[in-house]
C-alpha positions, 0 to 999 in steps of 0.5 A: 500500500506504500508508495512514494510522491508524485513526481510533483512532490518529488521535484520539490524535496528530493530527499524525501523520494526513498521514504514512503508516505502517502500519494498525494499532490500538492494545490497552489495554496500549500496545500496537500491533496491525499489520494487512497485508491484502494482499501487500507489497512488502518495501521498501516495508515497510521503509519504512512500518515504520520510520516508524510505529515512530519514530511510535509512540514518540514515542506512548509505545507499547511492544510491537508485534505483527506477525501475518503470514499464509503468503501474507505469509511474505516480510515475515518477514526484513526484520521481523527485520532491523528487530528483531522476534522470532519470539513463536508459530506457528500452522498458518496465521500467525506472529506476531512481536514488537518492543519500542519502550521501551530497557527489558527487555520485558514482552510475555506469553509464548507459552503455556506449557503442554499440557493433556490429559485422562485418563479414569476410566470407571466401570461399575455392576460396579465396573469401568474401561475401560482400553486398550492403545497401538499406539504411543508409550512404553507400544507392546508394554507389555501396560499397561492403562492409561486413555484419555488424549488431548489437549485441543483449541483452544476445547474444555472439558476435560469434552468433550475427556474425552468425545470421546477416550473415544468415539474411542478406545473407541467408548464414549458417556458423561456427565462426573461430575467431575475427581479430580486434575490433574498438573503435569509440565515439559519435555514436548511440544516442552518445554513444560510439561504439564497432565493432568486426571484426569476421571470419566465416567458410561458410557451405552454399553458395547460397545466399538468400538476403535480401530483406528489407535491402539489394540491393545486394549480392554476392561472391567476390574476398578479392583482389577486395573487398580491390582494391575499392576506398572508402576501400582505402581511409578510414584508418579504412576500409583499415586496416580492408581489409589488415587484411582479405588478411593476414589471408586468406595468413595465415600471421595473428592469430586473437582470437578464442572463450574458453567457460568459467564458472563462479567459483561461478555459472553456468553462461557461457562466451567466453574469446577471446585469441590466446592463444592455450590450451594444448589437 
């Protein structure tokens, strides 16, 4: 199960090519990147990672990160023994955490916030597509309300407004804009929460609810929709219904999407803007 460093690590301390410690890589902030790839005997992991870790300091390094997959789950307690801390969890892995250096650690944190999209569908009649919850806080309310939904791993906020329209209400639109966003703390598992407001161009209009989680749905008037009690009483809703009226009258301009690309790869991303590009 020992091996020496990568060629990466060997270029940076030679001396350290006979002595064998952990394959790992080093990242552009003097940080050490574990790779196990196959199962390993908890003592003799141990043992490899205290030699690497007396190896990395004498290096300069500082944070280490430790990735470890279900089938490695039984490396997580002697990890720990050694010092490490649980960083984030996903379905898949955990990752855990060490600092070399005897100062506070500067390691980034486990992403802090949900974001969610919520989505003002505007017909040529002047109408929105609400619906009703069979579930969660606003279950047996008779709130009409907007779309709402959870963006996913990897998906823009406009497709993620498109998506949960077409699941929840069986409706195909075009993204036109995003009107607000919301900041709130202390939600989901006590992080923080982020929900874009979203308009969206219908291109269909039976609705197809639903069934799993939506009692109800169906076209309404922006007017009738922003009149129900418990949108007037709630600021962060009232506004929200204020902004919709607005720019249904053509008296607010919210941010359109601009595809941009990275200058040193092909990665693509949307910047949100109200500012026109010139044709």
């Amino acid at each position: 199960m020992a091996m020496n460093m990568e060629s990466s690590s060997n270029d940076l301390v030679n001396e350290v090519d006979h002595v064998d410690m952990l394959d790992a890589s080093f990242d552009a902030y003097g940080g050490v990147i574990i790779n196990i790839k196959h199962d390993m005997d908890e003592n003799v992991f141990t043992t490899l990672l205290q030699t690497s870790i007396s190896q990395w300091r004498l290096q300069g390094k500082k944070g280490v990160w430790l990735k470890l997959s279900l089938e490695l789950v039984n490396l997580v307690k002697p990890a720990i023994k050694e010092g490490f801390w649980y960083h984030h969890a996903e379905p898949t892995y955990v990752m855990l955490v060490y600092w070399i250096p005897e100062t506070d650690h500067t390691l980034p944190p486990n992403a802090s916030h949900r974001v969610g999209v919520a989505s003002f569908v505007l017909n040529s009649k002047g109408e929105i597509l609400v619906v009703q919850e069979k579930s969660g806080v606003f279950k047996g309310s008779n709130v009409w309300k907007l779309p709402t939904g959870t963006v996913e791993e990897g998906e823009d906020i406009s497709a993620a407004a498109i998506r949960e329209v077409k699941e929840e209400a069986g409706i195909d639109t075009d993204f036109m804009e995003v009107l607000a966003f919301r900041q709130s703390h202390k939600a989901f598992f006590s992080k923080s929460d982020m929900m874009f407001v979203c308009m969206l161009k219908p291109t269909s209009f039976d609705i197809k609810k639903q069934d799993s989680e939506i009692e109800a749905a169906q076209w309404m008037p922006v007017e009738e929709y922003a009149n129900q009690p418990f949108i007037k009483e709630h600021n962060s809703f009232n506004y929200i219904a204020k902004i919709c009226i607005a720019k249904k009258d053509n008296k607010y301009v919210g941010f359109s999407p601009l595809l941009t690309t990275s200058a040193t790869s092909a990665k693509k991303s949307y910047l949100y803007s109200s500012y026109q590009l010139e044709q």
